[in-house]
Structure formats: C-alpha cells, structure tokens
N, C-alpha and C positions, 0 to 999 in steps of 0.2 A: 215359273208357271207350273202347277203340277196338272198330269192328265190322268186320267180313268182310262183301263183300259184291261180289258178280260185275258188273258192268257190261253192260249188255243192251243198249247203242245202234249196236253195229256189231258186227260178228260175230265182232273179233279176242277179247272176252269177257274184258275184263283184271280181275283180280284187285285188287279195290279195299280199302284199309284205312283207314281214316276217324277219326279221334279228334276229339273235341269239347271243347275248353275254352274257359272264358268267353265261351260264345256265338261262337266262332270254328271251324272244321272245318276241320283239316288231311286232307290227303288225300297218298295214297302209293298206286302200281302202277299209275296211267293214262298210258296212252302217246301219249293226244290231249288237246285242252280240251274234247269232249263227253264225257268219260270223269270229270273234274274238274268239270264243271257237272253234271253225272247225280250224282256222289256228296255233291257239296255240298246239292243240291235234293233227293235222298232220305235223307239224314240230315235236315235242318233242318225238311222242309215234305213230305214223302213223299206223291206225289199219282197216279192211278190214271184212265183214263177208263172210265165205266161202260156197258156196253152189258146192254140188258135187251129184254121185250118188254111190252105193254100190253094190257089184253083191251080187245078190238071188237066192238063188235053190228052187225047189219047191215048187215056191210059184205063184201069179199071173201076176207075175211081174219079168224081166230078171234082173232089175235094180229098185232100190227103191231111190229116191229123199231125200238128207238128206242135212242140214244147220247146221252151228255152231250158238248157242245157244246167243252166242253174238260175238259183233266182234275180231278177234285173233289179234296179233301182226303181220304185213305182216313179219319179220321175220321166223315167226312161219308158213306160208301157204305151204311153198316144203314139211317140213316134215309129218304136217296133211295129208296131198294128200297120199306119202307114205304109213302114217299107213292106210289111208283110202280104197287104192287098195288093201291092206292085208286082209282087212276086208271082211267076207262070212257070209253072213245072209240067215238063212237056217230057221225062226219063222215066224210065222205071228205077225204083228204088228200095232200101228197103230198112227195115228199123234202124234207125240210129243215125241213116246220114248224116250229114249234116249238109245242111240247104243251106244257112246264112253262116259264115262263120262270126263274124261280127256285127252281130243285131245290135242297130241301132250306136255304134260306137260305142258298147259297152264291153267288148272282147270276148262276148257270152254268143255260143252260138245257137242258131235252131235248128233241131234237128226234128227227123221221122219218127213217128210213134204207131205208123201201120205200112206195110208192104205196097206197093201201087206195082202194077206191074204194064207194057203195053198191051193195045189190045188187038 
C-alpha cells in the first residue's frame, strides 16, 4: 500500500511516497536523509510530542504547562491525556521536573515547562 504524505522537517516540504512490504518501507521524493528517516519513522512507529497542561492548587498558577519528555507513540496520546487530567499538582516546582515519570507506560516522562510556585 503506498501513502502520500508531505515531509515537515525542513521547509523545502518534499513530497514523500512510502510503500510498505514485508516490513520493509521504501521511500520516493526526499531530497535529503532527514526526509527518508521522517518517512521511514512515521510509517513504521509514527510518534508525536505531547504538550498539555495540569491543574494546580495553591499555587501561582490555575494550570501549569507540561510536555512529554520525548516523543510518545500517537497510540499512546488518549491515554496520557487521561492520566494527565487525573493529575492535581498541589507543590511548587520548577522547569524540567518531572511530574509523570512513566506517561502512559511508555517509559517517557512529563515534565514542567513553567515555574509554579505557592502562594
């Protein structure tokens, strides 16, 4: 089965065509190897970073800005969201903690991307 599908890592935007057999992906219309690893890595394993935010209680902030650590499997993005809404951050903290260390059983953590502090 081959797929269409635009190449978003540099702005020339090549026109990628990707066929899959036997666990193999051939690839056609990239003009670089980030164009060929982008198309190889989103046919096979198509993966996403998640940026969301967390509710806070007394802190200075109603909502604190948090990111997955690296990118998750788009599989994997309904359920992180899930545990993410469950999630009540009631600490002061500050860039970079990390809040989940394993989002969603993917070993990938979420961490902080703005300071909260109490109030």
């Amino acid at each position: 089965m081959k797929t269409k599908m635009t190449c978003i890592i540099c702005p020339t935007g090549c026109c990628l065509i990707t066929e899959l057999k036997n666990g193999t992906v051939g690839v056609s219309g990239h003009k670089c190897l980030r164009g060929l690893e982008y198309a190889k890595q989103e046919t096979l394993d198509p993966r996403r970073y998640l940026t969301a935010s967390v509710a806070a209680y007394n802190l200075d902030l109603a909502m604190v800005p948090v990111k997955s650590e690296k990118p998750l499997p788009k599989s994997a993005l309904l359920p992180a969201m899930e545990q993410i809404k469950k999630f009540r951050l009631n600490k002061s903290v500050k860039i970079g903690t990390v809040l989940i260390p394993d989002l969603a059983g993917t070993g990938i953590a979420l961490v902080v991307t703005r300071n909260a502090n109490r109030v």
